[in-house]
C-alpha positions as CSV (number, residue, x, y, z in Angstrom):
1,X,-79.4,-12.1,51.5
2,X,-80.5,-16.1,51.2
3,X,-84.5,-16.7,51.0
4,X,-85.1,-16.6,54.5
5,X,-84.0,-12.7,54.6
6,X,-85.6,-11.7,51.9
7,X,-89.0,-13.6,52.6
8,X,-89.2,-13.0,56.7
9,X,-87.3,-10.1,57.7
10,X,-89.5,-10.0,60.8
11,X,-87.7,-12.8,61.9
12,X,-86.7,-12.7,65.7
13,X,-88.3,-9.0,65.6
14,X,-91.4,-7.8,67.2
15,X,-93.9,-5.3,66.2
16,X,-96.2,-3.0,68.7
17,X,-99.2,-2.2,66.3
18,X,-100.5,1.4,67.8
19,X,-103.7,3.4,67.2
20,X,-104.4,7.0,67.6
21,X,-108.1,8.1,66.5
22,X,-107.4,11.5,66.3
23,X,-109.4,13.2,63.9
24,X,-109.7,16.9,65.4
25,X,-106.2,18.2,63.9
26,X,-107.7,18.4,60.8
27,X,-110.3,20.6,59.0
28,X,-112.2,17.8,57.7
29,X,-113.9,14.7,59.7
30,X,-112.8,11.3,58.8
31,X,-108.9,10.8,59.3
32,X,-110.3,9.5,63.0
33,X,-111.8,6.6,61.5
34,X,-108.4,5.9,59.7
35,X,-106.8,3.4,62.2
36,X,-109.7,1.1,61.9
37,X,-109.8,0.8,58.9
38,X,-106.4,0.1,58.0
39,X,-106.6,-2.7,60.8
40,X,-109.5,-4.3,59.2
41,X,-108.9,-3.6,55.6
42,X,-108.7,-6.9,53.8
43,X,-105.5,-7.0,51.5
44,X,-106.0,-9.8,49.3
45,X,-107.9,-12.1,51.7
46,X,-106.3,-11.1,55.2
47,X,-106.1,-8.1,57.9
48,X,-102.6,-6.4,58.3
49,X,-102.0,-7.8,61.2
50,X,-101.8,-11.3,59.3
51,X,-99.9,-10.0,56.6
52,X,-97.0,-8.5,59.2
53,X,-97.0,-11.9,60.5
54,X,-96.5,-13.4,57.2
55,X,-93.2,-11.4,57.2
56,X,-91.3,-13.7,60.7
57,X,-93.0,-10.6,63.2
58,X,-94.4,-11.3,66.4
59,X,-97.3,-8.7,66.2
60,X,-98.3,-7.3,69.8
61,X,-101.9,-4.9,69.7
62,X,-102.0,-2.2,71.8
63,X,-105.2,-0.9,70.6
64,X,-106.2,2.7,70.5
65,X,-104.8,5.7,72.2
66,X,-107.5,7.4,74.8
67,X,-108.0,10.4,72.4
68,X,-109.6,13.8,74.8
69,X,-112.1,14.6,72.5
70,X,-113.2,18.7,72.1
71,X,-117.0,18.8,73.6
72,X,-117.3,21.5,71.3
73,X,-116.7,23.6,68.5
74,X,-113.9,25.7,67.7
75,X,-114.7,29.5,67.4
76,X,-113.9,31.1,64.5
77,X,-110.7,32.3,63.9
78,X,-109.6,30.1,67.3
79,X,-105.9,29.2,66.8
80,X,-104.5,27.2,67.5
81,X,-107.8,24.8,67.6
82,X,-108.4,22.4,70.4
83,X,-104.8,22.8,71.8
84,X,-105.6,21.3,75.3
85,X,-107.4,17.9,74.2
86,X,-104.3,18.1,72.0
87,X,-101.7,18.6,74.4
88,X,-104.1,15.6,76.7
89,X,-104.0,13.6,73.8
90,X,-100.5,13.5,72.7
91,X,-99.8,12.6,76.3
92,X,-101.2,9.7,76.2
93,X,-99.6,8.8,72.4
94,X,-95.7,9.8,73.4
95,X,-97.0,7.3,77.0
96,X,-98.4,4.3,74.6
97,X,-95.4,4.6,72.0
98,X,-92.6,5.1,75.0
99,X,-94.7,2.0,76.1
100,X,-94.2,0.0,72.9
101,X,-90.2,1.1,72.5
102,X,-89.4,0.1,75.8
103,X,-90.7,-3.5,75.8
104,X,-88.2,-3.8,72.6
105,X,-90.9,-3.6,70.3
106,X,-91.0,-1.7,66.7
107,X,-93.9,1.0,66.5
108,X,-95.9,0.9,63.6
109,X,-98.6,3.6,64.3
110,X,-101.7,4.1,61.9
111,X,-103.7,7.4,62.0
112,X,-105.4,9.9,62.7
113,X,-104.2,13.1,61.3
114,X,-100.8,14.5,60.9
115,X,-101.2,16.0,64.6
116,X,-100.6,12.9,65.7
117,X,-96.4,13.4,64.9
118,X,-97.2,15.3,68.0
119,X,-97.3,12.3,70.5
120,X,-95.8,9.7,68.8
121,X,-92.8,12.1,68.3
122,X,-92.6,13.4,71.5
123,X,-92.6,9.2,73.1
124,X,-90.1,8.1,70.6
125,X,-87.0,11.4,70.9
126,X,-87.7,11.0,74.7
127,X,-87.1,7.8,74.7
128,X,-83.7,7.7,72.7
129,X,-83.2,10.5,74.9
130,X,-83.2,8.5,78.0
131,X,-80.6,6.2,75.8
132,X,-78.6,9.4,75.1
133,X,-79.1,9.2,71.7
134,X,-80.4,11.7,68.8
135,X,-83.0,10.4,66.4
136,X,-83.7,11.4,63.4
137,X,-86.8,11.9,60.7
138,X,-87.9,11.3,57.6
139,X,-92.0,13.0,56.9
140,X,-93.8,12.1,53.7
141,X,-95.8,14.7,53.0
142,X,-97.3,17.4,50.0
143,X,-97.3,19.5,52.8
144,X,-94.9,21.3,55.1
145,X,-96.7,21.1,58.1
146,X,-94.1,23.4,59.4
147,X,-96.7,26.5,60.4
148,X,-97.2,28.2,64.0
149,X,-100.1,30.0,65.2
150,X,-98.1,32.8,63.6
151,X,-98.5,31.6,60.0
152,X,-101.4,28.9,60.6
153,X,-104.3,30.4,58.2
154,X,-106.3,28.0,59.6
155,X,-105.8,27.3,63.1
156,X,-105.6,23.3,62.4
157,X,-103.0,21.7,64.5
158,X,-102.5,19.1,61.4
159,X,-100.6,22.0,59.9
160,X,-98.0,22.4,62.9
161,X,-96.7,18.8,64.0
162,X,-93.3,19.5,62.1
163,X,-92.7,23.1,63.6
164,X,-93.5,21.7,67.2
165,X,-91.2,18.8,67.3
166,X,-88.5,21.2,66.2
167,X,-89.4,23.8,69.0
168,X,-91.4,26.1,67.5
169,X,-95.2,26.8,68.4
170,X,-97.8,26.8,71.4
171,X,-95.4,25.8,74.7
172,X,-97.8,23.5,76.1
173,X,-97.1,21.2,73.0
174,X,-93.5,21.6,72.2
175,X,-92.6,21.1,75.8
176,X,-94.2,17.8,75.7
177,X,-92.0,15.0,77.9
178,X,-90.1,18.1,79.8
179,X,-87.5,18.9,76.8
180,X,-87.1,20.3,73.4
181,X,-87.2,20.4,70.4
182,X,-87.7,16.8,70.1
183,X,-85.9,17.5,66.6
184,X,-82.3,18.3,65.5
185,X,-82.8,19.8,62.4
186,X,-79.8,18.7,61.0
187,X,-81.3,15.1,61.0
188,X,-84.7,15.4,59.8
189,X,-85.4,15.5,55.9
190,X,-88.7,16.2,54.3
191,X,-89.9,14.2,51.2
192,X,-92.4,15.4,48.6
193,X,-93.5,18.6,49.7
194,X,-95.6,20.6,47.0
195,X,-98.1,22.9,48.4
196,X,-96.5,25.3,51.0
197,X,-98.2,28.5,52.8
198,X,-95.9,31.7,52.6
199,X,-94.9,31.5,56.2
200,X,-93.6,28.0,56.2
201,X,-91.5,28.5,53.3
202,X,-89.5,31.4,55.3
203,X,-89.6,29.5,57.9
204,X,-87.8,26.8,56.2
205,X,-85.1,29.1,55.1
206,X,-84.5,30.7,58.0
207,X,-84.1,27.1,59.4
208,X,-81.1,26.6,57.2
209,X,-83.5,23.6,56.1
210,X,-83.9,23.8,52.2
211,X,-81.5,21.2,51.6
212,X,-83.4,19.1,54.1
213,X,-86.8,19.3,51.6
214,X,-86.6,17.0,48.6
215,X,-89.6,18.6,47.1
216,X,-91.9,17.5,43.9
217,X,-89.7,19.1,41.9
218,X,-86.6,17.9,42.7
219,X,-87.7,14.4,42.7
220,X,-89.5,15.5,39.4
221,X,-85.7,16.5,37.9
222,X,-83.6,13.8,40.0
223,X,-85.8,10.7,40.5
224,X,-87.3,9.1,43.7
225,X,-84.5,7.0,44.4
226,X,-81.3,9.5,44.3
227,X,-83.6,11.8,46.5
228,X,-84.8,8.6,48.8
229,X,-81.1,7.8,49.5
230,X,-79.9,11.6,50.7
231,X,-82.9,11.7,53.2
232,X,-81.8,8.3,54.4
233,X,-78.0,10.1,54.8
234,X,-79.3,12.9,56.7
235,X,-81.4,10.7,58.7
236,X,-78.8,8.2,59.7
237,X,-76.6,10.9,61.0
238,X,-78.8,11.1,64.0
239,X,-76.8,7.9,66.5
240,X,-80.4,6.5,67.2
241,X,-81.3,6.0,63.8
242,X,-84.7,7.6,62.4
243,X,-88.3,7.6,62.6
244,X,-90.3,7.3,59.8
245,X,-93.8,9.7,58.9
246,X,-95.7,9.0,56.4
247,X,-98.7,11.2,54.8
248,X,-100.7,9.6,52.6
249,X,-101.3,13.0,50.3
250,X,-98.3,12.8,49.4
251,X,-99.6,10.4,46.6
252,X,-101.0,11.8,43.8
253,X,-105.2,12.0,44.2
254,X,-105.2,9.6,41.7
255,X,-103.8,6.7,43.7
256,X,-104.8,7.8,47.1
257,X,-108.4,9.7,46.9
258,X,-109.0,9.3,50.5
259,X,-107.2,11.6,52.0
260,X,-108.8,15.5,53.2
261,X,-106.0,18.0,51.6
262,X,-105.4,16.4,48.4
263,X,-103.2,18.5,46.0
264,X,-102.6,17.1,41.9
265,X,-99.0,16.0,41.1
266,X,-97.9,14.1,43.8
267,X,-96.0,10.3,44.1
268,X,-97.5,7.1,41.7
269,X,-98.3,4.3,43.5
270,X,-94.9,2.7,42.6
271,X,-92.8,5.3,43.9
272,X,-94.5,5.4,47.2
273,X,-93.6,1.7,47.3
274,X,-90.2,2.1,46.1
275,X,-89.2,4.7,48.8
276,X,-90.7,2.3,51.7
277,X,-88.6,-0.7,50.1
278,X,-85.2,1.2,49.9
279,X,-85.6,2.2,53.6
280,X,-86.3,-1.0,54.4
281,X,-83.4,-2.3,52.7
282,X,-81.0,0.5,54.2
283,X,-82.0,-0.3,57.7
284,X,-82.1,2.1,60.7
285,X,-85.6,2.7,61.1
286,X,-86.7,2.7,64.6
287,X,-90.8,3.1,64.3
288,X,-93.4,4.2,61.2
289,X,-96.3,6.1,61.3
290,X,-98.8,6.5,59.1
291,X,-101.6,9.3,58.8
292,X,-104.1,11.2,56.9
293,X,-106.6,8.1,55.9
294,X,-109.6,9.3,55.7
295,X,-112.2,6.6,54.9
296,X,-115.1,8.9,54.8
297,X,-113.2,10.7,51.1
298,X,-112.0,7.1,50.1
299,X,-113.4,5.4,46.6
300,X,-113.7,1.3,47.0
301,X,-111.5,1.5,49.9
302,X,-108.2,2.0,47.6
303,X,-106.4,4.3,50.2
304,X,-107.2,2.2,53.0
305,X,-106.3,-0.8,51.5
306,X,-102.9,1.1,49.9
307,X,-101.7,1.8,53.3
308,X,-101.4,-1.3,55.1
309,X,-99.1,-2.4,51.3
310,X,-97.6,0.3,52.6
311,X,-97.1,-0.8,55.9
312,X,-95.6,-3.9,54.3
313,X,-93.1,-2.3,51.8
314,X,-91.6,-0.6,55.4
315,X,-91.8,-3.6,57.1
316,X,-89.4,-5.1,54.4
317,X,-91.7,-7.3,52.0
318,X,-90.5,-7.6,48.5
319,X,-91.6,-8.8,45.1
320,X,-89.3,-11.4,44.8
């Protein structure tokens, strides 16, 4: 690459910036306040959207997703919880991010909780669809988020966006845009995973997914990069190319306090950055997503102001 690569990837590229203020997946209120405050974190003097701009993109904002909103509260042991201002919800997010892909735009999507994968999901494999093309995944996460009402111990839809978008869960959701799954397990890998329930781990094996999940462990014993590059393989093998997921607990508390299911031993800092960079480098990601800010948990705004570097390590910026 000459200086003009490495410095403005963006160049000739355009990005549709996305929010989806959806806090009501998760157990814990906060993660709805998450897109705001990535857009107006200041990262070393300016907002994201400057940054991205600093990198050759035309930025387009599309502002927030209408988020249905539960006028109430969940009864206890209601599950799943809020599933039709979910299923209204992630209607309008697969609408807004079908929206963004079809005026040639990249997605970059800040949440909200995981729930979100929903929508966004759902808009992006329909439209490929419509292409006749597959498209793969690649979910940061500590967690599975593979349960089903079934194996949900706690009814919270942020637990269950993986399962749906491979075909598994309440119908109303995984029928989403008329089809499903939205998924081909065969191109979808799973990086970081290190607190599982019971159910999702059968699950997973009954899937025929193990070698899909590059858990803490095996990056622990093979490194972030080896690991990085075989989700990128199974990813690619989708013709579309791959979507990108990324929850911020999978960083270790440590880094990222702000987040509302934090779990010891997860990425450093570095490595989150290191795994963004090589995808960007690879090429063949067609949107990015990411979720689980919550600024309410945060500490001097570190998580908030971590995700839009984030953001930028996706987007292709470099050291040098």
């Amino acid at each position: 690459m000459n200086f003009e690569e490495t410095y403005f990837p963006g160049k000739n590229k355009k990005i549709g910036l996305l929010g989806v203020p959806l806090g009501f997946g998760a157990g814990k209120k906060g993660s709805e306040l998450g897109a705001t405050a990535i857009r107006l974190a200041s990262i070393r003097g300016n907002h994201l959207e400057e940054h991205i701009k600093d990198l050759g993109f035309e930025v387009s904002d599309y502002g927030d997703v209408e988020v249905v909103k539960p006028n109430y509260v969940a009864e206890a042991g209601e599950n799943p919880k809020y599933l039709q201002e979910m299923v209204a919800t992630s209607k309008n997010t697969a609408a807004a991010v079908k929206k963004i892909l079809q005026a040639g735009e990249f997605p970059v999507i800040l949440g909200g909780d995981h729930s979100i994968a929903i929508g966004t999901f759902s808009g992006i494999s329909s439209f490929f669809r419509e292409q006749n093309e597959e498209i793969g995944m690649i979910w940061f996460d500590a967690h599975a988020d593979i349960n089903t009402p079934e194996t949900s111990p706690s009814g919270n839809i942020h637990g269950m966006p993986f399962a749906t978008i491979l075909g598994l869960g309440s119908e109303e959701l995984v029928n989403l845009e008329g089809f499903a799954p939205k998924l081909n397990p065969k191109f979808c890998a799973h990086v970081g995973a290190r607190d599982l329930d019971l159910g999702e781990k059968r699950e997973i094996h009954q899937l025929g997914m193990r070698e899909n999940f590059f858990t803490m462990s095996d990056i622990d014993r093979r490194g972030m990069p080896a690991c990085i590059e075989d989700a990128i393989k199974i990813a690619s093998q989708a013709a579309g190319g791959f979507a990108v997921t990324f929850d911020v607990d999978i960083i270790d508390p440590r880094f990222a306090p702000g987040s509302g299911t934090l779990v010891r031993g997860g990425i450093t800092y570095r490595e989150a950055h290191l795994a963004l960079e090589i995808i960007a480098e690879r090429g063949g990601m067609r949107s990015f997503e990411i979720v689980e800010v919550n600024p309410m948990l945060d500490e001097h705004n570190i998580t908030v102001e971590l995700a839009g570097e984030l953001i930028l390590s996706a987007l292709g910026k470099t050291i040098l």
